[in-house]
PLY file of the C-alpha trace (Angstrom):
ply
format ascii 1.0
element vertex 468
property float x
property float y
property float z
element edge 467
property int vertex1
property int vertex2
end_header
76.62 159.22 82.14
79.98 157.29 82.64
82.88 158.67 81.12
85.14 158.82 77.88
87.07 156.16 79.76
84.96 154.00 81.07
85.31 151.16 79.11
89.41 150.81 80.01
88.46 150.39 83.78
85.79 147.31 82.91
88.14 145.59 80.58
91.27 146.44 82.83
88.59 144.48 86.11
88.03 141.71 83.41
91.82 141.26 82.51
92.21 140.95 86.61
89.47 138.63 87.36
90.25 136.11 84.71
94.59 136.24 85.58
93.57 135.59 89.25
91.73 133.07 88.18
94.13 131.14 86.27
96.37 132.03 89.30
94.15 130.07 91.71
93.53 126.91 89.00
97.34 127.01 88.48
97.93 126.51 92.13
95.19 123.73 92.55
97.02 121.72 89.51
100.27 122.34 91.28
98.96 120.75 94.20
96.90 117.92 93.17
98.79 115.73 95.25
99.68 117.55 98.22
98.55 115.63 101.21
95.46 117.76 102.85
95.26 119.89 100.04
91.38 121.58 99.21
90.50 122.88 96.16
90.17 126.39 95.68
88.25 128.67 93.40
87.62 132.16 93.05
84.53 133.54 93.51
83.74 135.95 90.95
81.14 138.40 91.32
80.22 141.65 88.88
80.96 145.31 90.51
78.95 147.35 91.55
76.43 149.20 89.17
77.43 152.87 88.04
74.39 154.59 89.14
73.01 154.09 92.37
69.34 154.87 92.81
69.32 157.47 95.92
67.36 160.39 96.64
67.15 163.09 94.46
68.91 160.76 92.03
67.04 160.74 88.53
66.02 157.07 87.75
67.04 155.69 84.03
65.68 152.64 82.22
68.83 150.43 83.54
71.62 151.35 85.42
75.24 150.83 83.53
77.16 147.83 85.32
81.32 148.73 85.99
82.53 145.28 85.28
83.58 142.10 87.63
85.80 141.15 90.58
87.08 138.34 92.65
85.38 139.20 96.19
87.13 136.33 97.54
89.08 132.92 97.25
87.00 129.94 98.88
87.91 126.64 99.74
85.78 123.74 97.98
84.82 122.31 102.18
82.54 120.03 103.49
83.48 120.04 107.55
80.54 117.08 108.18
82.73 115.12 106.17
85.63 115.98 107.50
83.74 114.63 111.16
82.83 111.65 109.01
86.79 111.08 108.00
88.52 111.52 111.62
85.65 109.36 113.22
86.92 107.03 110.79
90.32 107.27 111.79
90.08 106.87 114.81
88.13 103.94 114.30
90.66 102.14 111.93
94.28 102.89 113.76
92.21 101.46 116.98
92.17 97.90 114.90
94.96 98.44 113.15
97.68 99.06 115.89
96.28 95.69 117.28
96.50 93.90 114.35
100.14 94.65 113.87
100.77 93.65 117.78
98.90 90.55 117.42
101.10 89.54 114.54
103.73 89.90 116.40
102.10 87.71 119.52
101.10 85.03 117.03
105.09 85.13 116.10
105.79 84.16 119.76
104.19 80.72 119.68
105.46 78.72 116.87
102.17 76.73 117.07
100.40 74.00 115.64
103.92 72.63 115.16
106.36 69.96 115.88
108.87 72.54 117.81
106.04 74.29 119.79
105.19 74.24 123.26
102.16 72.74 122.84
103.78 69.98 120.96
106.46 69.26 123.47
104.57 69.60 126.32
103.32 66.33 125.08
106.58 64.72 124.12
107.63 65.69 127.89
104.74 63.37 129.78
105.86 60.86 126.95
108.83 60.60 128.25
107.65 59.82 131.84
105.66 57.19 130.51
108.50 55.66 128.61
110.31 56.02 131.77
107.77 53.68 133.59
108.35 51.27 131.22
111.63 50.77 131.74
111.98 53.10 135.70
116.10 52.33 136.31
116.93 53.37 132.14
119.58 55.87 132.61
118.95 56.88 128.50
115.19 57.41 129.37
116.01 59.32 132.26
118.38 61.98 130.59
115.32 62.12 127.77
113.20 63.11 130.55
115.33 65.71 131.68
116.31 66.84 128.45
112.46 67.26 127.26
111.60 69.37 130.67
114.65 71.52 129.68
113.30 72.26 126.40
109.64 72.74 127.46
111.29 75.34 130.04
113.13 77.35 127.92
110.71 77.43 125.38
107.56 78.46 127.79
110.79 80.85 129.41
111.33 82.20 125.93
107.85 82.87 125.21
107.52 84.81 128.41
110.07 86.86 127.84
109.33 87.75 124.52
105.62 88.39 125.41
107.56 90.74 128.27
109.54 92.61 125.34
106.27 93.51 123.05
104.56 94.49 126.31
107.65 97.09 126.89
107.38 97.85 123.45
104.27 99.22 124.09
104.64 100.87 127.97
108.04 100.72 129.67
107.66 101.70 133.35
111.01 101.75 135.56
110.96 100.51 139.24
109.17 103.82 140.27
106.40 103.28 138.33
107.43 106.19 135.86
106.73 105.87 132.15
110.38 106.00 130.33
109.72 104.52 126.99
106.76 102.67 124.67
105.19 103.15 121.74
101.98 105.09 124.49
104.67 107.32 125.26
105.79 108.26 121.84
102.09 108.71 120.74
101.59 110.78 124.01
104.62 113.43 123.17
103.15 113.46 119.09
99.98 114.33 120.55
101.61 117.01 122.35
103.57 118.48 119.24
100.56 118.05 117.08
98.66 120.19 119.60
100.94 122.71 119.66
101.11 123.46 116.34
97.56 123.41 116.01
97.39 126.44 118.08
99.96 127.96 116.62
97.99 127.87 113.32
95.49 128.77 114.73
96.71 132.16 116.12
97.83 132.83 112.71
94.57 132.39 110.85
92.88 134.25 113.42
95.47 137.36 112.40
94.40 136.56 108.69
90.58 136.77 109.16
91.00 139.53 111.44
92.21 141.56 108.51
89.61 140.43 106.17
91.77 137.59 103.79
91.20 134.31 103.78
93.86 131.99 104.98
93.12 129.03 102.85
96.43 127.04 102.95
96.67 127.58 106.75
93.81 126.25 106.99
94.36 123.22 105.15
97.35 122.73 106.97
95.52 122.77 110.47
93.13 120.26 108.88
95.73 117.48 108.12
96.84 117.78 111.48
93.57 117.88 112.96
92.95 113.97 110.72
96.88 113.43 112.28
95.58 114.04 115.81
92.32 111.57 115.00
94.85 109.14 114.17
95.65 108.80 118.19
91.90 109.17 119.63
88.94 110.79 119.55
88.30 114.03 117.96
85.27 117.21 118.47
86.34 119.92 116.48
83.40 123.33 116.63
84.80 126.03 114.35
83.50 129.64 116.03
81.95 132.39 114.49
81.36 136.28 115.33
78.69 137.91 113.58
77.72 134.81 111.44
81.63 135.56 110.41
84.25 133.18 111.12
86.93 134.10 113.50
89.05 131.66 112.51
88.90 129.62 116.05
88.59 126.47 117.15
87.06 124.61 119.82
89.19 121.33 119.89
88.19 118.37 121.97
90.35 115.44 122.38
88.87 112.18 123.99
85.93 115.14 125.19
88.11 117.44 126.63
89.04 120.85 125.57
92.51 120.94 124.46
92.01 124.77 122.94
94.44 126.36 125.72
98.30 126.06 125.63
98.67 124.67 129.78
96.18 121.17 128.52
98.88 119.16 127.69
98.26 115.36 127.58
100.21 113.03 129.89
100.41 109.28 130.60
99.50 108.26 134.33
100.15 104.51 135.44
98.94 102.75 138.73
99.28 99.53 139.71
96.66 98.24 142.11
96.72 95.05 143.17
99.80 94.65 141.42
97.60 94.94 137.73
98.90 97.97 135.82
96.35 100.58 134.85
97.21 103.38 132.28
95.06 106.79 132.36
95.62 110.30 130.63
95.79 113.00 132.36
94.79 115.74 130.00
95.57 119.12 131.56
94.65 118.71 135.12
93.91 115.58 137.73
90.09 116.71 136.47
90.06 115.04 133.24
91.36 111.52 133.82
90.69 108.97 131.08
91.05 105.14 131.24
92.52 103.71 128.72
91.26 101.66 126.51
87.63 102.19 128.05
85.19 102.65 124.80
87.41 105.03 122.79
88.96 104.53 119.72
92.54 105.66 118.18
95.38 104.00 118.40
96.58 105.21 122.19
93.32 102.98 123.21
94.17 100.38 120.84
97.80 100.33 121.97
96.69 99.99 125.67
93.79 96.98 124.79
96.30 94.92 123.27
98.76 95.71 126.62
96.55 94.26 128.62
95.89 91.05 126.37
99.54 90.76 126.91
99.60 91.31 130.36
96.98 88.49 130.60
98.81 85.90 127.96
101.76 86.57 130.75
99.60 85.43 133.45
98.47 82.45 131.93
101.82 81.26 131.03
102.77 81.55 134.44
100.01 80.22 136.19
100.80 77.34 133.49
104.48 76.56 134.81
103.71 77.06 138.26
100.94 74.47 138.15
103.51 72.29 136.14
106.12 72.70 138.66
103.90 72.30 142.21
102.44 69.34 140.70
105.57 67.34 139.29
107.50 68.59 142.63
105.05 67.02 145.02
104.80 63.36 142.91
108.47 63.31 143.24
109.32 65.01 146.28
106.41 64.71 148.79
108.16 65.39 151.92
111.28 67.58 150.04
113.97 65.07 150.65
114.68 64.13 147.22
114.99 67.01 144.36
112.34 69.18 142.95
112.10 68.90 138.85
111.32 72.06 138.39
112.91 75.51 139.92
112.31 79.31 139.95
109.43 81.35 138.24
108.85 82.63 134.95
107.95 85.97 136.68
110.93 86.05 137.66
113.10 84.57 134.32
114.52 81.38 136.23
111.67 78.50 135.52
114.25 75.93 134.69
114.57 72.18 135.23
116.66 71.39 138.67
120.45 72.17 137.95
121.25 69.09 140.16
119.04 67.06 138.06
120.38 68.16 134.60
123.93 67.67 135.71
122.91 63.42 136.94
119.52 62.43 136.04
119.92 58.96 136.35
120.72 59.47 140.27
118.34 62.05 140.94
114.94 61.16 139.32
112.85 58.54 140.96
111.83 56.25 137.79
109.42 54.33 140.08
107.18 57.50 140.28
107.12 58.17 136.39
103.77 56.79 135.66
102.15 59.18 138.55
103.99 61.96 136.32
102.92 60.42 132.96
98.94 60.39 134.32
98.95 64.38 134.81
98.97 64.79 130.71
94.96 63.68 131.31
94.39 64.86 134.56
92.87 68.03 135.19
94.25 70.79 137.61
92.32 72.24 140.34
94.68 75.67 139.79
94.03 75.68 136.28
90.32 75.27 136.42
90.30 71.58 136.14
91.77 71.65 132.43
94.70 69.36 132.06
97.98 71.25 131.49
97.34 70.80 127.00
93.80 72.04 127.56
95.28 74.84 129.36
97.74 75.90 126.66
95.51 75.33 123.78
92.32 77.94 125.28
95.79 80.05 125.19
96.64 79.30 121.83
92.69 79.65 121.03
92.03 83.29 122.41
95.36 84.36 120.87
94.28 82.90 117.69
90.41 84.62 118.17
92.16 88.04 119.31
94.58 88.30 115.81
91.35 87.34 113.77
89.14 89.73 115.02
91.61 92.32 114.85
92.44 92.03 111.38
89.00 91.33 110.60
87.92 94.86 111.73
91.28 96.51 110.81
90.49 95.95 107.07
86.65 96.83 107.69
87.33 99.84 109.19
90.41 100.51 106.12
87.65 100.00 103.91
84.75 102.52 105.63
88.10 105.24 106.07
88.93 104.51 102.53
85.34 105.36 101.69
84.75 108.17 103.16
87.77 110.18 102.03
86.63 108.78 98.75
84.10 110.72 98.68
85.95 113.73 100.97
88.33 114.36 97.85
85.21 114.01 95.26
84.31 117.40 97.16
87.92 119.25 97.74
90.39 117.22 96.21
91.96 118.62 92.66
89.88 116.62 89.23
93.06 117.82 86.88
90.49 117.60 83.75
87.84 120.21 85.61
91.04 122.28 86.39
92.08 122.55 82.78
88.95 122.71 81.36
88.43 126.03 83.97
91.89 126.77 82.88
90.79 126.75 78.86
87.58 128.88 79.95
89.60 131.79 81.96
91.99 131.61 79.38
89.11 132.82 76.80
87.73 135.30 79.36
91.30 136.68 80.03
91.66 137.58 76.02
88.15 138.07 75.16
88.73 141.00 78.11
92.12 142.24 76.27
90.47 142.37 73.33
87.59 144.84 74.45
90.42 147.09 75.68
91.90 146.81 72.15
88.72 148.00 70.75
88.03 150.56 73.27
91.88 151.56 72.63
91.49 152.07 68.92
88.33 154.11 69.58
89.79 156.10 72.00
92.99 156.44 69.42
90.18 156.90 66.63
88.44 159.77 68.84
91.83 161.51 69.84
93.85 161.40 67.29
91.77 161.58 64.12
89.20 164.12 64.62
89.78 167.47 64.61
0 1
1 2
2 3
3 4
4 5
5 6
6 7
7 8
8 9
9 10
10 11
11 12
12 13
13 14
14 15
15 16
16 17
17 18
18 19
19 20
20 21
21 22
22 23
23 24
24 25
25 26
26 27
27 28
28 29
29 30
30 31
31 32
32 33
33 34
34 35
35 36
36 37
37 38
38 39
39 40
40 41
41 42
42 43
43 44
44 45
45 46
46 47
47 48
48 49
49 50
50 51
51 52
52 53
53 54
54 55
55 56
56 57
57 58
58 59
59 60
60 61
61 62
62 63
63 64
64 65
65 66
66 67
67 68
68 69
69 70
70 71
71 72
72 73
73 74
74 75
75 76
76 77
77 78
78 79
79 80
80 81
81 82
82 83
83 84
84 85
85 86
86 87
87 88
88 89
89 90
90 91
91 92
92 93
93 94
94 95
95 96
96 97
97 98
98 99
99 100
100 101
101 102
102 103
103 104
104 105
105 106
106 107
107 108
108 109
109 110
110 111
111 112
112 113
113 114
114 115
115 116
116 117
117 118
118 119
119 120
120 121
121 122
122 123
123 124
124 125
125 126
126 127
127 128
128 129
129 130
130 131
131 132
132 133
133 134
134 135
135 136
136 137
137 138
138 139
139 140
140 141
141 142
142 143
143 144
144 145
145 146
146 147
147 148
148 149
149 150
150 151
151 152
152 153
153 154
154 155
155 156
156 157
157 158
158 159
159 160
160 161
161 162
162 163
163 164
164 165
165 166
166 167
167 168
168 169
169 170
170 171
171 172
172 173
173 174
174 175
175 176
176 177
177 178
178 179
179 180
180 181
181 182
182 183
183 184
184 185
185 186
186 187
187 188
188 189
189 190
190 191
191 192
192 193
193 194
194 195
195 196
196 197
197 198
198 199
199 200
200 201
201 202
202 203
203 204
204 205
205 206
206 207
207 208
208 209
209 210
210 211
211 212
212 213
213 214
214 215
215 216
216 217
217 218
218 219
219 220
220 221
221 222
222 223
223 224
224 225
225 226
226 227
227 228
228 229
229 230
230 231
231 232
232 233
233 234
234 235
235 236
236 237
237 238
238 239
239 240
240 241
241 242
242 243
243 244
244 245
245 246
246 247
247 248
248 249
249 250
250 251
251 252
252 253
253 254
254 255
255 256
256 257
257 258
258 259
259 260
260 261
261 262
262 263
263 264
264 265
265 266
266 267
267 268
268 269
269 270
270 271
271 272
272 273
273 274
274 275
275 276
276 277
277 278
278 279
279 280
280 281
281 282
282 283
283 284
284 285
285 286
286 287
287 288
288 289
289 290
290 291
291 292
292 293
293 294
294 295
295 296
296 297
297 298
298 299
299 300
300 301
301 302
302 303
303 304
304 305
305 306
306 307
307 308
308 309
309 310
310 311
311 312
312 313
313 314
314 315
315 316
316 317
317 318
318 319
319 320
320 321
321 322
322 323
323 324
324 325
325 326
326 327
327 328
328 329
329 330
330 331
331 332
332 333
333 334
334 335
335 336
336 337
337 338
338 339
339 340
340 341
341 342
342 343
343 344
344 345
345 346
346 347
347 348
348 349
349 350
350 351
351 352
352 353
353 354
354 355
355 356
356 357
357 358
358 359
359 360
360 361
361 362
362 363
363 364
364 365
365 366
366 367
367 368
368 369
369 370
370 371
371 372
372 373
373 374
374 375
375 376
376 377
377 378
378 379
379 380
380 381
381 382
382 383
383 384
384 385
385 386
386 387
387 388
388 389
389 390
390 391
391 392
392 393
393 394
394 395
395 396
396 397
397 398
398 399
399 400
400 401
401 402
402 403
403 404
404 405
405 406
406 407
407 408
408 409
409 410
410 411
411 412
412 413
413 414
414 415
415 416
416 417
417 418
418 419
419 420
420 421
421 422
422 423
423 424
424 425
425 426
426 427
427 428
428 429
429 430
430 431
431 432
432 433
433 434
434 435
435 436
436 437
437 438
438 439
439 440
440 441
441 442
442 443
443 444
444 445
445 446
446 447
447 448
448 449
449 450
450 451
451 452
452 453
453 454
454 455
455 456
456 457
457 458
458 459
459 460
460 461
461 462
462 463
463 464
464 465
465 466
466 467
């Protein structure tokens, strides 16, 4: 039979449980909005019995239980959630990097309007057919020149600002080496993120190897495991030994291991045929991805929208270069008179002719300004035999498309991530009326338990003190 003093040792376990308890709901309440944070609880679980049935051992009717303990502190998980929430993630910053970038495109082109290009594109062939009707006007001709200036700087404005959100993006030097962009910035967050990840995760592997559980390490590897989801892609296996967890990882970013310390991430830019291509390099020349391909994240996102820019360039310049080769030949034929237009957009110097903004009424040919005037309804072998407007507008119209679709999707996918953490933090997050309610309970438990070791005490005092 159990001793004199058995009773203190039960109500001393129950006094123990139910403070560590509190302990643990205190803590969740404290952190009810820390980003990342999972619930905790203790798991309480009664001691074991007093008598052991063992060989030799004589059996009695029950066997005398020693009271309760918390075996361990668990986290309130569900990991096929958490694959739910960074699929979803990665899916929403993949729209929503492009939606803010296509805001910022639409910004470029001040269009429908009666200041956009599109606008005085059509006031400039106007002005050539104003110019026919009156071919020696010296007024009409500095209108003409005048309307070509604007239409230049604004297409050369556009161009350039295109250029600047394309930098923004992916800044390569004359070397082709990456020196600046948002891909780079991502790229070296990546990098951090990654590292600390395995720092972590050398830590919790230290906790579980001596038998705690590292609960807020854990959760802290977790928001930067949803931070790294944020960028691409990710796999994450957690390993076991024994049907125990260890503690590691097995981390895959855009399907490749990132577990070790030397697979670092890196951007890698080519230009064949003079069309930029951006890859990662993750690790080793082995494991190559092209970007945007079918992933998701915003490094993909980032590069998708690059290359709509790069294209939206293209078109703008294929624009003025049509404009120019087609106005130059009406007016000089056999280039002994002046070309309208000069230089490139490519190359930031698409302008009207100096010569001619400096004396247009000597150096445009008024007699050829209905040839000019016809081109507005013409259509142009180089730009698929859409007039110069038509050209523009399918610009305009893809632009247009792009931006909808993009923020379209972004908010879907908000939505679908907004869900599914939703219903993430109905499993781990902190419900502060469940906490206090546990609170209330462990609170009873905690003096119900002091008040069996007052009894026991006044027996015991009862028993010593009093008999004799």
């Amino acid at each position: 039979m159990p001793g004199t003093f058995f009773g203190l040792e039960i109500a001393r376990r129950g006094l123990q449980v139910h403070r560590t308890a509190m302990d643990i709901t205190g803590h969740n309440v404290a952190n009810a909005s820390t980003p990342g944070y999972t619930r905790q609880e203790a798991v309480i679980t009664a001691t074991g019995p007093y008598a052991n049935p063992t060989l030799g051992s004589r059996l009695l009717p029950g066997q005398l239980g020693t009271g309760v303990e918390a075996s361990m502190v668990r986290r309130i998980k569900n990991e096929y959630l958490d694959t739910q929430a960074r699929d979803s993630i990665s899916s929403r910053e993949f729209w929503q990097v492009q939606e803010d970038l296509f805001a910022r495109i639409e910004a470029v082109f001040a269009e429908p309007g009666a200041t956009g290009i599109a606008s005085t594109l059509t006031k400039f062939f106007n002005t050539w057919q104003d110019l026919n009707n009156t071919p020696q006007d010296p007024g009409v001709k500095a209108a003409v020149a005048e309307t070509g200036d604007e239409l230049a700087t604004m297409m050369r404005e556009a161009y350039q600002q295109l250029g600047d959100i394309a930098e923004s993006i992916l800044k390569i030097d004359s070397s082709g080496n990456v020196t600046g962009g948002q891909l780079k910035d991502q790229v070296d967050e990546v990098n951090e993120i990654l590292r600390q990840i395995r720092e972590l995760t050398e830590a919790i592997k230290r906790v579980y190897a001596q038998g705690n559980q590292p609960n807020d390490l854990l959760d802290k590897r977790d928001l930067l495991l949803d931070r790294l989801a944020e960028y691409g892609p990710v796999s994450v296996t957690h390993l076991t030994e024994g049907g125990r967890s260890t503690g590691e990882i097995e981390l895959k970013f855009f399907g490749v291991d990132v577990g070790s310390a030397d697979m670092k991430v890196e951007l890698v830019v080519s230009a064949p045929s003079g069309k930029v291509n951006v890859e990662l390099k993750i690790g080793n020349d082995s494991n190559k991805i092209s970007l945007p391909g079918s992933y998701t994240g915003s490094l993909a996102g980032l590069e998708e929208t690059r290359a709509r820019i790069d294209g939206y360039m293209d078109a703008l310049n294929k624009l003025s270069g049509a404009l120019k080769n087609t106005i130059n030949q009406i007016l000089n034929p056999d280039g002994k008179a002046w070309d309208f237009f000069t230089g490139t957009l490519a190359d930031g110097d698409f302008a009207v002719n100096k010569d001619i903004m400096n004396d247009p009424a000597r150096c445009i040919d008024g007699t050829k300004a209905l040839y000019v005037a016809r081109l507005a309804t013409t259509g142009q072998a180089d730009l698929g035999g859409a007039t110069f407007g038509e050209y523009f507008n399918a610009l305009l119209a893809d632009i247009g498309a792009r931006s909808g679709s993009a923020s379209d999707m972004a908010g879907s996918r908000r939505a679908v991530a907004e869900q599914v953490e939703s219903l993430r933090q109905s499993v781990s997050g902190v419900n502060l009326d469940e906490e206090l309610s546990r609170l209330i309970q462990y609170q009873y438990g905690y003096q119900a338990s002091a008040r069996v070791l007052a009894a026991i005490d006044e027996m015991l005092d009862y028993l010593i003190n009093r008999t004799g």
